[in-house]
N, C-alpha and C positions, 0 to 999 in steps of 0.2 A: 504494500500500500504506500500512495507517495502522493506527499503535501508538499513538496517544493517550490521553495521561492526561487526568483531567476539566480538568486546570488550558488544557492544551495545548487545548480543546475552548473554551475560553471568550475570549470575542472580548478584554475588556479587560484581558486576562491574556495572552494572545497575537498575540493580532490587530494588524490594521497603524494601531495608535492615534494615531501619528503624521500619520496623514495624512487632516486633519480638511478640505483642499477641494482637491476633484481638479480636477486639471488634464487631460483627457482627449486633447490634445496631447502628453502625454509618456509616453512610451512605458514608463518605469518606474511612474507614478502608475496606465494603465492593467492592466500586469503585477502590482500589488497588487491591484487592483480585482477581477479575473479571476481571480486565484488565492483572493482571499477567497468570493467565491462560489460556486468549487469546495469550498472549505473546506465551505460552507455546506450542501450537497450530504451531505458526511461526517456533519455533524453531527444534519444532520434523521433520519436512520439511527440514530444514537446514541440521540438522542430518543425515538428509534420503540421500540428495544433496552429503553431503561431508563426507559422509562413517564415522560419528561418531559414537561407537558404545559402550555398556555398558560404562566404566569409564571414555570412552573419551565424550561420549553425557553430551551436554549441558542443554538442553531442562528439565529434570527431578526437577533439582535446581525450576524452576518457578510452579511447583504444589506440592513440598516435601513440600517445605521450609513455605507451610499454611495447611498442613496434608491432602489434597489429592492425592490422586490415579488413576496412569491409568489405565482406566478400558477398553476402545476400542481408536483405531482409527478409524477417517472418512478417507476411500484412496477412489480416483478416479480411479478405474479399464476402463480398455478401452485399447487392445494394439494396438487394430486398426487404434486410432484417429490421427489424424494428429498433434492435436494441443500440445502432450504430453507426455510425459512416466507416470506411474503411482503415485500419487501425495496423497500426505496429505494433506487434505483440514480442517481439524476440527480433535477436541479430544473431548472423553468425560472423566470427573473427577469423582470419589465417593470420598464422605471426609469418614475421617479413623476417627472415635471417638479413643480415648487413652485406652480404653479397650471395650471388648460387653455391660457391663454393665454402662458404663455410660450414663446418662440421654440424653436425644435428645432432641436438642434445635431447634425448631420450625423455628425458625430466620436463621438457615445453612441449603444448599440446601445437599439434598441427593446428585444430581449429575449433573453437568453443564454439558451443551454442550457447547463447543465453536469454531467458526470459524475464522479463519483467514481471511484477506485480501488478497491484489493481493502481488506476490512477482516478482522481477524484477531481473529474474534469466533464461537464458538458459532453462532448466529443466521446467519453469513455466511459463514464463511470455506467452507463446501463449494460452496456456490453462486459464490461470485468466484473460487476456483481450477478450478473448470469452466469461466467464463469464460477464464479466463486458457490453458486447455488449447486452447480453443477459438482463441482468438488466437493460437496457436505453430502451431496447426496450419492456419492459415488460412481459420477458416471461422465466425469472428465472426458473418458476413454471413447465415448461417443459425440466428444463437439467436433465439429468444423477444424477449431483453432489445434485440437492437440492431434489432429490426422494429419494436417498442412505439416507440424511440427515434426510427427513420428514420419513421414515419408522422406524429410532432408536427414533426418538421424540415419535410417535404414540406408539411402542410397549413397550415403558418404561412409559409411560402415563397408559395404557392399564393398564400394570404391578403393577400400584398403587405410583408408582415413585413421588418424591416430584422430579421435574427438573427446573432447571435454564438454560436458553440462554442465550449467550454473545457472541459479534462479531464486527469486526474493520474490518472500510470500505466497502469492496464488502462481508466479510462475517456479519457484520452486515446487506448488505442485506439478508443474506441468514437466519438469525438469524430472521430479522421481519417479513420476509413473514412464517417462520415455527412459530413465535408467533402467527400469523393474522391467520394461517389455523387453530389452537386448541383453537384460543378465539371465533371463529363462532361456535364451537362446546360446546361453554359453560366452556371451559376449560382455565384458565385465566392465563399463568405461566412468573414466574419476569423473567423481560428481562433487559439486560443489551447492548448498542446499541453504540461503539467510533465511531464516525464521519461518521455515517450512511448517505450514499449519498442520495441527491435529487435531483431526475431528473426532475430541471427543469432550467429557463430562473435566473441566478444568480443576482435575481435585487439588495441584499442586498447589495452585494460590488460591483453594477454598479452604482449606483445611489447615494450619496451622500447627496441629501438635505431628509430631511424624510418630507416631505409637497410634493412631487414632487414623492416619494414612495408609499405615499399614496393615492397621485392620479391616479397610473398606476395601484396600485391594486384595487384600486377601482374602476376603470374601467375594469379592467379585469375580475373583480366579478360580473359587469352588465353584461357582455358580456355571462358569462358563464350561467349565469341562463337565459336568453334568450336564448343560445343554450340549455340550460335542457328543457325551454320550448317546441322546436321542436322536441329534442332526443323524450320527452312523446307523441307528437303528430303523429311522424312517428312511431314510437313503441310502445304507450301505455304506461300507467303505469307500471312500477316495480313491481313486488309480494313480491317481499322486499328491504331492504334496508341492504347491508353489512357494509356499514359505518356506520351505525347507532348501528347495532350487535356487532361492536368492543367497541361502545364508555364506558365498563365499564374494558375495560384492557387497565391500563397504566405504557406500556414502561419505561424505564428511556433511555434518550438521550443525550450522552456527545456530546457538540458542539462545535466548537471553532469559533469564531466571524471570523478570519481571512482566516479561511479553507474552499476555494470556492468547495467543493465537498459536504459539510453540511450547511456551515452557512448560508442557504434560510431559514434552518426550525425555525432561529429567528424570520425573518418575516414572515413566515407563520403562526407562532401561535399568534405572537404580531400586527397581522392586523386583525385576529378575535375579539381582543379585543379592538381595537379602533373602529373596525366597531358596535359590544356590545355600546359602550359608547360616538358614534355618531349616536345612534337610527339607525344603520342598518341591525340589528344583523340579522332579517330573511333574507335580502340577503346575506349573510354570511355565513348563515346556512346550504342554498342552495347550495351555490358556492363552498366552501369547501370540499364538497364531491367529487366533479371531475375536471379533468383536462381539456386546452382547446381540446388538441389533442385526448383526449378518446372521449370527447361530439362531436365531428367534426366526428371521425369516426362512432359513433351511428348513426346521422345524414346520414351520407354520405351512409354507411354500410348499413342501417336500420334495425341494430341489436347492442345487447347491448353489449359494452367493457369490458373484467373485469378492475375492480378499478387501477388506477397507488399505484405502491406497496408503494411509499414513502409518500403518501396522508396518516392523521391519526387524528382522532376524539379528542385522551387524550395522554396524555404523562408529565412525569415531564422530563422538559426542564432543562439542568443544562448547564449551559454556564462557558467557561475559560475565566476568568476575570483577568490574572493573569498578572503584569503590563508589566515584561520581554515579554512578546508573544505579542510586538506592531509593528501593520506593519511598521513603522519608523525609526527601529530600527536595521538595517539589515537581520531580520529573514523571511525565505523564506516557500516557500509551506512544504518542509518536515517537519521544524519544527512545522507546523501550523498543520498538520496532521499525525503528528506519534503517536504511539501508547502511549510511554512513559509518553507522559505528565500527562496521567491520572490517574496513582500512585504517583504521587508528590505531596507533599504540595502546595496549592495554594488555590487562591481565587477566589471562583465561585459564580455564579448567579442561583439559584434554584425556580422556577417555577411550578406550577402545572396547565397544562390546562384540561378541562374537558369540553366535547361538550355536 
């Protein structure tokens, strides 16, 4: 989601101008890198919006200024739809080595995709919160925007393509479920994920005591595998397991503890592990794989759900630990959720879960 001012829109005014030679080894230089090019994403949109064009666009500044190139835009075509005029939803980057012959570094992606989130604009805002409806209610997989999106991933794959994902907010959904359909396939590619929503019951900032958290998820983890028990008995066994198929691609997940759109996915990886480490870990096992509302509809349906998109076997978890970003402090949802923060210096929390 993005409220930007033109100031916040302009690289040398906001951008991560400190960091004039990347080091593609460190995992903070490449989390600017990636989050500016999402940036970059927003802004070509902006661009589009307000009739910036060659020397006057802004947008170019956030993928020059670390040597790639636009190679396409993602537009939403549709003059039919109600929800929209035609939109930039994602771009994709090739980086520019400094000459043909220099060596290629294994560690820099041939070419990112990246998406944008919702923008809260006239021009957008109906069409991104139909997206955003679309994602709650699990079926991303069937818009327009994320078939456009899954055909340039698939034919650059195809192609022999070295590709990186990257996506903030609702495009970070759009970024994991185009991860999650090429890692069934065998095809494992770095993703890069700011404040990727979970749709679910926000217990981490409803709940306060963690004994009292621990109890409702661990109730809710009996509950679930007792409904996998009937899901199997009205429909049988599975022929497979897709959560299981994912669990050797792992995501990277920027989070911020205070941003009630993401920060479930702290306690959902960090209740796997205590349930690990109070001998529950098979029900855990079990549980994790699905939600209540997909097991209810199996049940109910007597047919199997696909997976809730924001459910996820592995991932390195990296949390903003950073002390200014404390709810007590007068900082509100946008700061807790905008893009910027994750080209800053700051101090974070790095995790590796693995199911």
């Amino acid at each position: 989601m993005s409220f930007e001012s033109e100031s916040d829109q302009n690289f040398s005014l906001s951008g991560p101008v400190h960091l004039n030679n990347v080091d593609w080894n460190n995992m903070d230089h490449r989390r600017s890198v990636l989050a500016s090019l999402v940036k970059g994403g927003y802004i070509l949109e902006r661009d589009r919006q307000q009739r910036r064009h060659e020397s006057q666009a802004l947008a170019p500044f956030w993928w020059e200024s670390f040597d790639f190139k636009l190679k396409d835009k993602l537009i939403d075509h549709d003059g039919k739809s109600i929800w929209h005029k035609d939109s930039i939803f994602g771009a994709i980057y090739e980086y520019e080595y400094p000459s043909p012959d220099s060596p290629r570094d294994p560690n820099i992606p041939q070419y990112v995709i990246a998406f944008r989130g919702t923008i809260m604009e006239p021009d957008t805002v109906l069409r991104d919160n139909n997206l955003n409806l679309q994602c709650f209610f699990n079926k991303l997989h069937k818009t327009r925007c994320f078939k456009v999106a899954m055909d340039y991933v698939q034919k650059m794959v195809d192609e022999g393509a070295r590709v990186w994902l990257a996506g903030h907010s609702l495009g970070s959904a759009m970024a994991l479920l185009a991860g999650k359909n090429m890692a069934k396939t065998g095809c494992f590619l770095e993703t890069y994920l700011f404040n990727p929503p979970f749709y679910s019951v926000p217990i981490e900032g409803a709940i306060k005591s963690e004994d009292l958290k621990f109890v409702y998820r661990c109730s809710k983890s009996v509950l679930k595998v007792a409904l996998a028990g009937i899901s199997r008995a009205v429909n049988g066994a599975e022929s497979h397991e897709p959560f299981v198929e994912l669990s050797s691609w792992v995501p990277n997940l920027f989070v911020n503890p205070n941003d009630p759109i993401c920060f479930e996915y702290i306690g959902y990886f960090s209740h796997r592990k205590k349930m690990e480490e109070s001998g529950l870990g098979l029900i855990e096992r079990i549980a994790t794989k699905k939600s209540v509302k997909s097991l209810c509809s199996s049940v109910v349906a007597k047919a199997s759900r696909l997976e809730p998109l924001h459910l996820l076997p592995s991932a390195y978890l990296i949390i903003n630990r950073s002390p200014f970003l404390d709810d007590d402090k007068g900082q509100n949802f946008r700061t807790f959720h905008e893009l910027q923060q994750w080209w800053k210096c700051f101090a974070c929390e790095s995790t590796l879960y693995k199911y």
